[in-house]
N, C-alpha and C positions, 0 to 999 in steps of 0.2 A: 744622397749619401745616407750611410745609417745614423740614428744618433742613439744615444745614450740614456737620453730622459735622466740625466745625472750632467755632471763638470767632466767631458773626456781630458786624453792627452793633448795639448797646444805642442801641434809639429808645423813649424812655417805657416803659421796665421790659420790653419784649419784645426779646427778641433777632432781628433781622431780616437774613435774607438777601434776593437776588437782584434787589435795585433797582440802578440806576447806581451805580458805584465803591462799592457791595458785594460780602459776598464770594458765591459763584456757589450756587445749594441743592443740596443732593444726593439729594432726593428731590424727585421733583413735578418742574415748570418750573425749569430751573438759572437761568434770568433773565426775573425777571417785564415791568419795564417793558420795551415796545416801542422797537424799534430797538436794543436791546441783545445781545450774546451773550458765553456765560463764554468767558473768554480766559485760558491759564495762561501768568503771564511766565517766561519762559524763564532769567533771571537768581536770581528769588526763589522759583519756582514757585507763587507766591502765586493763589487761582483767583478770579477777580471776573467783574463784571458791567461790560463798556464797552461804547462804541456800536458797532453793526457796518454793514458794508456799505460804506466810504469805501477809499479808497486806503491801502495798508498798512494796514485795518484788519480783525481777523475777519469773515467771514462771516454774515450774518442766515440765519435758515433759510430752509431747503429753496435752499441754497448761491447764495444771493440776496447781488451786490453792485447796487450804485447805480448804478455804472457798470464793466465793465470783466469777470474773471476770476475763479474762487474754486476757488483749490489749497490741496486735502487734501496735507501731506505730514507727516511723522514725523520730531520732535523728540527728539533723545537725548540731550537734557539734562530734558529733560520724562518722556520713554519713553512718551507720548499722539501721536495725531494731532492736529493744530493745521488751521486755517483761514486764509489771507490771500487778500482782496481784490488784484488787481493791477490797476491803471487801463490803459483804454483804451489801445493801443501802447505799456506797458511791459511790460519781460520778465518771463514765467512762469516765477519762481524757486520751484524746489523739484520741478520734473521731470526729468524725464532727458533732456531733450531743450534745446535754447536757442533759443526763439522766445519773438513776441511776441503781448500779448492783441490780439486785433481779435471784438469783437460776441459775445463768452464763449467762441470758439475759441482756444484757443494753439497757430499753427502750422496744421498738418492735421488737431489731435485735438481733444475737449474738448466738441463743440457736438453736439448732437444731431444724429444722423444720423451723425456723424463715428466714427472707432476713438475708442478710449477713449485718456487718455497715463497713461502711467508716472512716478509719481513717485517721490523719492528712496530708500525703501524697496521697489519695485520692485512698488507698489499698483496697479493699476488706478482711473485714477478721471477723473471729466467734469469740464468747468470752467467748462459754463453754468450759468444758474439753472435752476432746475425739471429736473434731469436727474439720471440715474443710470447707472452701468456695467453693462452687461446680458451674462451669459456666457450665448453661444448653443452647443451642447454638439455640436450637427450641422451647423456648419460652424467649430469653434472659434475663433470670434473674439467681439471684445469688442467692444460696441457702445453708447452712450452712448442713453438711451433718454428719452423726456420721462416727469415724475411731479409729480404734487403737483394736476394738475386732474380735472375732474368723471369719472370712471370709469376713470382713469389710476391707476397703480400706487402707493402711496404713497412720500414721499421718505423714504431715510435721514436717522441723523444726518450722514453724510457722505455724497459723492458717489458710494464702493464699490457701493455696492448700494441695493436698495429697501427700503421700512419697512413694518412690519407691530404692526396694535394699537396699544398704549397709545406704542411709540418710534416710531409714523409720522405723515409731516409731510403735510398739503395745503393748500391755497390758503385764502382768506377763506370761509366758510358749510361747509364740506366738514368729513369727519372720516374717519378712516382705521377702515374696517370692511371685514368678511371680505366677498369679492365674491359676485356669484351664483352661481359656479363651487364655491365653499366653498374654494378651495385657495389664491387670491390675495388678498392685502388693495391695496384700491382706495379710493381719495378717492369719497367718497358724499354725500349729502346728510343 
């Protein structure tokens, strides 16, 4: 079973982590039920399981909100990277830039196809769902790439880069295995 590497919740003599407003696992899946993702608060640093994907709220995987934005930026009262949902034309707080979300772009950056933006720690990172920041090394730029579907690359736990194994994310039926190449892991069946 997973544990916590903390005190979880005491449900009928087992101590349980990573259901809703639990605290988050630290092995295995950090949040079991769906629609959830571990959130550390910034004030208690306390690490649980809330809903994701709404406005002001973390991230679902493979940097999936409901509607709207999802910026990686870096918490230094935390010292982790953090996740926020930003709705549909509000502003993309925590880049370096001050634009607004429209369709998972913030700005000129963010959406697949587009440069990647910078956020407050000076990351590289996308801010659609299903994407990832791709450093192309022959023409040095940074480029927001899709991931998480069927022979696509797999999603990080953040937007920075792609996932690989047991930390890579892809879509519904898919699983993140070494491609035919042998050198990428790709979303597979």
């Amino acid at each position: 079973m997973p544990t916590t590497s903390y005190s979880g919740t005491c449900n009928a003599g087992i101590c349980e982590c990573g259901k809703e407003n639990q605290q988050c696992c630290s092995t295995g899946v950090q949040c079991t039920d769906a629609g959830t993702a571990c959130f550390t608060s910034p004030t208690t640093l306390a690490r649980s399981c809330v809903k994701c994907g709404g406005a002001n709220a973390p991230c679902c995987a493979n940097n999936t909100c409901t509607a709207g934005c999802c910026i990686y930026s870096y918490s230094s009262s935390t010292g982790t990277y953090g996740s926020i949902c930003a709705a549909e034309a509000a502003l993309c707080t925590g880049l370096s830039i001050s634009a607004t979300c429209s369709a998972g772009s913030c700005g000129t950056c963010g959406k697949v196809g587009q440069p990647c933006c910078v956020n407050n720690q000076s990351s590289y990172v996308c801010t659609a769902a299903n994407a990832y920041c791709l450093y192309d090394s022959a023409t040095a730029t940074r480029t927001c790439q899709a991931c998480g579907g069927m022979s696509q690359p797999c999603c990080g736990a953040t937007s920075m880069a792609a996932g690989s194994g047991a930390t890579g994310l892809c879509g519904t039926g898919l699983a993140c295995k070494l491609g035919t190449t042998g050198v990428t892991y790709q979303c597979l069946p």
